[in-house]
VOLUMPA-540480 format. One record per residue (C-alpha): x negated, y negated, z; residue number from 0; residue in three letters. Coordinates in pm, 1 decimal, always signed. Each point is the difference from the previous one (the first is absolute). Example, Ala and Ser with C-alpha at 12.3 -4.5 7.8 and 13.67 -1.06 7.14 Angstrom:
// VOLUMPA-540480
R         X         Y         Z  paba  kolse
R   -1230.0    +450.0    +780.0     0    ALA
R    -137.0    -344.0     -66.0     1    SER
// end
This chain:
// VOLUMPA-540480
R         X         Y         Z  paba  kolse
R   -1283.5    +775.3    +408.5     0    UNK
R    -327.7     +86.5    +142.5     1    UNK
R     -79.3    +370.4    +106.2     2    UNK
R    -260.9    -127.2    +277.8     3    UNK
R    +139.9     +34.3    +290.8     4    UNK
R     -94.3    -290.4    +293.1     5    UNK
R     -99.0    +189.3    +394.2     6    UNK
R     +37.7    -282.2    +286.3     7    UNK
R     -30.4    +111.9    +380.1     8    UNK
R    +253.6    -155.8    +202.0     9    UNK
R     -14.5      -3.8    +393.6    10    UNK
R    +289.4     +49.2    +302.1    11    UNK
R     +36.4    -422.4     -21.3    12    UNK
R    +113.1     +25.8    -319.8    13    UNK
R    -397.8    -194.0    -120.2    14    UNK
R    -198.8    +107.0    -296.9    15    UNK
R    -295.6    +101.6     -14.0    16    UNK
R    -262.2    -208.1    -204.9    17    UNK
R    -226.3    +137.1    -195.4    18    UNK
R    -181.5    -292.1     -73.6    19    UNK
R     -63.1     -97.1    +402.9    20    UNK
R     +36.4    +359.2    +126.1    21    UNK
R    +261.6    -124.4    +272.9    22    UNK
R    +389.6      +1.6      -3.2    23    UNK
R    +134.6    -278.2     -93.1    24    UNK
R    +373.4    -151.6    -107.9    25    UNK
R     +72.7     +44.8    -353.5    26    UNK
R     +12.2    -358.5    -103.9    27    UNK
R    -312.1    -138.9    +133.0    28    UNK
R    -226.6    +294.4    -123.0    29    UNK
R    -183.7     +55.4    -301.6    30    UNK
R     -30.9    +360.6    -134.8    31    UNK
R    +229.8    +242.6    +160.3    32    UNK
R     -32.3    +270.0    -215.6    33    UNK
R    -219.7    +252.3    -180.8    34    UNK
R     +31.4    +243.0    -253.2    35    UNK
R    -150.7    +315.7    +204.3    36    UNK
R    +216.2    +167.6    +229.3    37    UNK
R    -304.4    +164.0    +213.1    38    UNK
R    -110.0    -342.6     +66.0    39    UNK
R    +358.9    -100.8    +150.4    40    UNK
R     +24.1    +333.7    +194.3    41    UNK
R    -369.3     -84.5    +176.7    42    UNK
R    +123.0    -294.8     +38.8    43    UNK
R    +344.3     +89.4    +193.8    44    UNK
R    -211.9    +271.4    +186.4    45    UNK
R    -275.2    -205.6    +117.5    46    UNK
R    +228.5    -351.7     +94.2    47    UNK
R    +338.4    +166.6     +84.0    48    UNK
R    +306.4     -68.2    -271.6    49    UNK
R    +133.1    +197.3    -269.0    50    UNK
R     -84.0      -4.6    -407.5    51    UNK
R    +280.7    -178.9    -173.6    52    UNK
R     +44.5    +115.5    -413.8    53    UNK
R     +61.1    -319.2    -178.9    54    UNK
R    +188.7     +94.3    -333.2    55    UNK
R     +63.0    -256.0    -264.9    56    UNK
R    +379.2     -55.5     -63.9    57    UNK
R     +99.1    +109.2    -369.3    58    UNK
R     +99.1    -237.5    -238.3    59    UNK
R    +352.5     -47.5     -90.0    60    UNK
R    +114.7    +200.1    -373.4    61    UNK
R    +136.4    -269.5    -228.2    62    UNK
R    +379.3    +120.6     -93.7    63    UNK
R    +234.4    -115.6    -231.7    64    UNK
R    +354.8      -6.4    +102.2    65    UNK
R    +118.6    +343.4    -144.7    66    UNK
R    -278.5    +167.0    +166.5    67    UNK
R     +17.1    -151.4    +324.3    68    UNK
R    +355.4    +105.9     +24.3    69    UNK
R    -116.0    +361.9     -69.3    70    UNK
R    -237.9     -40.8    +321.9    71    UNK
R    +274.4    -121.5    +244.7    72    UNK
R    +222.0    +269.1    -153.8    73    UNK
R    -305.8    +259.1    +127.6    74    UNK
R      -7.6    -142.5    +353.6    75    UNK
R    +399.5      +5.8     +36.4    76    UNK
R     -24.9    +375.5     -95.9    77    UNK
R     -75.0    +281.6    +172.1    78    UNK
R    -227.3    +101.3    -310.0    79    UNK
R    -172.6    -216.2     -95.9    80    UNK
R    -229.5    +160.5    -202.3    81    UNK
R    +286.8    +122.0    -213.6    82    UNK
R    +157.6    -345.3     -15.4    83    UNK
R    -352.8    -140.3    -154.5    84    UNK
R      -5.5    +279.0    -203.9    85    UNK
R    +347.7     -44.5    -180.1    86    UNK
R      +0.7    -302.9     -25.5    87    UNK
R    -282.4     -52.9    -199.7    88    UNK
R     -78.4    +150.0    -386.4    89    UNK
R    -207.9    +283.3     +55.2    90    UNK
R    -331.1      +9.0    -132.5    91    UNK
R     -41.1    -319.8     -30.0    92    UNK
R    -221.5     -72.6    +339.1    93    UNK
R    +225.9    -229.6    +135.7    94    UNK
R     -17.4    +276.8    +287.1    95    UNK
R    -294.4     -91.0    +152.5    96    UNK
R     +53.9    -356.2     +26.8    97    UNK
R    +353.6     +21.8    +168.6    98    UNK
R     -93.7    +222.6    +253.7    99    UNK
R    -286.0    -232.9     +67.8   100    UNK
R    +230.0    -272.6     +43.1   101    UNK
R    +234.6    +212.9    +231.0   102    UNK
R    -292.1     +89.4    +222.3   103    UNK
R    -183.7    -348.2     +17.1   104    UNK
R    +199.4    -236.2     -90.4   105    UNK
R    +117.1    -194.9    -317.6   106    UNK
R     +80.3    -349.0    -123.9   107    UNK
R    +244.9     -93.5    -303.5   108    UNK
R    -143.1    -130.4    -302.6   109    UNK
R    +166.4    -349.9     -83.8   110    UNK
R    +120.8     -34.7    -367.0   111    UNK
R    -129.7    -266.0    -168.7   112    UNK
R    +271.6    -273.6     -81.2   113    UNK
R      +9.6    -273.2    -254.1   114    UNK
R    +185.2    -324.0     -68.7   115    UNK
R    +113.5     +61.4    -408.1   116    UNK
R     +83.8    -324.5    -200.0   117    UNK
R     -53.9    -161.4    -302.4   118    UNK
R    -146.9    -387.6     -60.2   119    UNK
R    +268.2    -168.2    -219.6   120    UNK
R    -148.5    -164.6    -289.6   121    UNK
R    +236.5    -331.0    -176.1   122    UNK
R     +19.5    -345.9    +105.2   123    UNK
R     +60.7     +28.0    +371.1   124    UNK
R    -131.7    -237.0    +163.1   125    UNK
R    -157.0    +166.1    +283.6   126    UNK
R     -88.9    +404.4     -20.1   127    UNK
R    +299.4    +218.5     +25.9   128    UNK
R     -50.7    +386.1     +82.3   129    UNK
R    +311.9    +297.5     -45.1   130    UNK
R     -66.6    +165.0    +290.5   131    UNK
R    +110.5    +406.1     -31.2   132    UNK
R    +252.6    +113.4    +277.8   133    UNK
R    +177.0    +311.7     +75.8   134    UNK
R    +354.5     -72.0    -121.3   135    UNK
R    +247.0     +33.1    +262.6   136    UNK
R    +308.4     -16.1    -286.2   137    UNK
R    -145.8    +252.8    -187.3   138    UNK
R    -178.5    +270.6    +211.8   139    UNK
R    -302.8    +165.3    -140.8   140    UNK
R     -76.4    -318.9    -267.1   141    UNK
R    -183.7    -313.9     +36.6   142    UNK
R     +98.6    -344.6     -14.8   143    UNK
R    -191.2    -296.4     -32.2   144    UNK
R     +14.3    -399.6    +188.2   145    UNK
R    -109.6    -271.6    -149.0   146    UNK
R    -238.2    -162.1    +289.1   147    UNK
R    -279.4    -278.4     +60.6   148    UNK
R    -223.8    +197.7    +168.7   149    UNK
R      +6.4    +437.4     +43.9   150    UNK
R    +138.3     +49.2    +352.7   151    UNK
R    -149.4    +377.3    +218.1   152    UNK
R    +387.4    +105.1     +66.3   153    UNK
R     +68.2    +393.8     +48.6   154    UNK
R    +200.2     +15.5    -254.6   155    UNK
R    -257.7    -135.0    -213.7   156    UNK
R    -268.5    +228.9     +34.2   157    UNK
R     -75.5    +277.9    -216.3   158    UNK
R    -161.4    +338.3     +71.4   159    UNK
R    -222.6     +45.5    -295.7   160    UNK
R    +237.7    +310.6    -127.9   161    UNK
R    +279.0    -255.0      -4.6   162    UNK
R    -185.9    -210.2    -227.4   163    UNK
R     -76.1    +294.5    -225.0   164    UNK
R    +370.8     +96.2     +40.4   165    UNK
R    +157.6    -323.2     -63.7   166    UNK
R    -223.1     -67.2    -260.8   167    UNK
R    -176.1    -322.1    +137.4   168    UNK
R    -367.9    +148.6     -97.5   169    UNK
R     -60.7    -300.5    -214.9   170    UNK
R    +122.2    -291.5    +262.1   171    UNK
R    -249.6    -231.7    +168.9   172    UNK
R     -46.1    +235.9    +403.4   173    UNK
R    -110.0    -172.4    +331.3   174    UNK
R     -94.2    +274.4    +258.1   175    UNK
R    +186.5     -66.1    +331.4   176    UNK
R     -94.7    +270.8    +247.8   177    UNK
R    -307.6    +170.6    +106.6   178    UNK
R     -93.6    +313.3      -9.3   179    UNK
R    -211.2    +301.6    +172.7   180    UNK
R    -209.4    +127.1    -185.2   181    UNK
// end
């Protein structure tokens, strides 16, 4: 975010004026509305009638992940929200900052990168058979495998990249299936 501020003069009709043609004008059809020096927009109003107009740019969203986002709605449900930043977060570690940044302008979640996890069966198929990993829904907590022509992007699926570390699929062929912010 820039610290420059933008100075525009503005008129009763709700016109611009333009720097550029040193007339009012409507916003879309004009050229250079603004200027960076304030004394020049306040001759301006004075001389041709309006009113200087601060232009600010908007701040840019704080990428969050989940966990901290949740910390930042918990602040604007609370009647301290200060406090609610503050314990919710490990102190010292200058998390701080950034979630009260988020609270005050704004935030987006992070997306967590899926993958597709399977393995290319070797033998005497005759066409290329994949096990495809799967959240089993016999056996909560595990992972099963299906024995498939082609990898299919189904939810249950996809693997966060600490489920592949905790199921142990580290070593299995990965096919990333969402995007993320970075």
């Amino acid at each position: 975010m820039s610290e420059e501020k933008l100075y525009a003069v503005k008129n009763d009709e709700g016109k611009y004026w333009d720097f550029d043609t040193s007339g009012f004008c409507v916003p879309h059809i004009s050229g250079c509305l603004t200027t960076h020096s304030k004394k020049q927009a306040e001759i301006v109003a004075n001389e041709q009638g309006g009113h200087v107009v601060t232009l600010i740019e908007e701040p840019e969203k704080v990428v969050l992940t989940k966990e901290q986002a949740e910390i930042v709605e918990n602040a604007h449900d609370s009647g301290y929200p200060a406090t609610e930043i503050f314990s919710g977060t490990d102190s010292g570690a200058g998390e701080e900052r950034l979630l009260i940044n988020a609270y005050v302008n704004g935030y987006t979640v992070k997306k967590e990168k899926k993958y597709l996890v399977y393995k290319v069966l070797g033998g005497k198929q005759k066409h290329e058979q994949f096990a495809q990993a799967y959240r089993s829904s016999v056996y909560p907590g595990t992972v099963s495998w299906i024995l498939t022509n082609e990898v299919t992007n189904r939810s249950f699926a996809q693997f966060a990249e600490a489920e592949i570390e905790n199921y142990g699929l580290q070593d299995c062929e990965k096919e990333k299936v969402t995007d993320d912010v970075d």
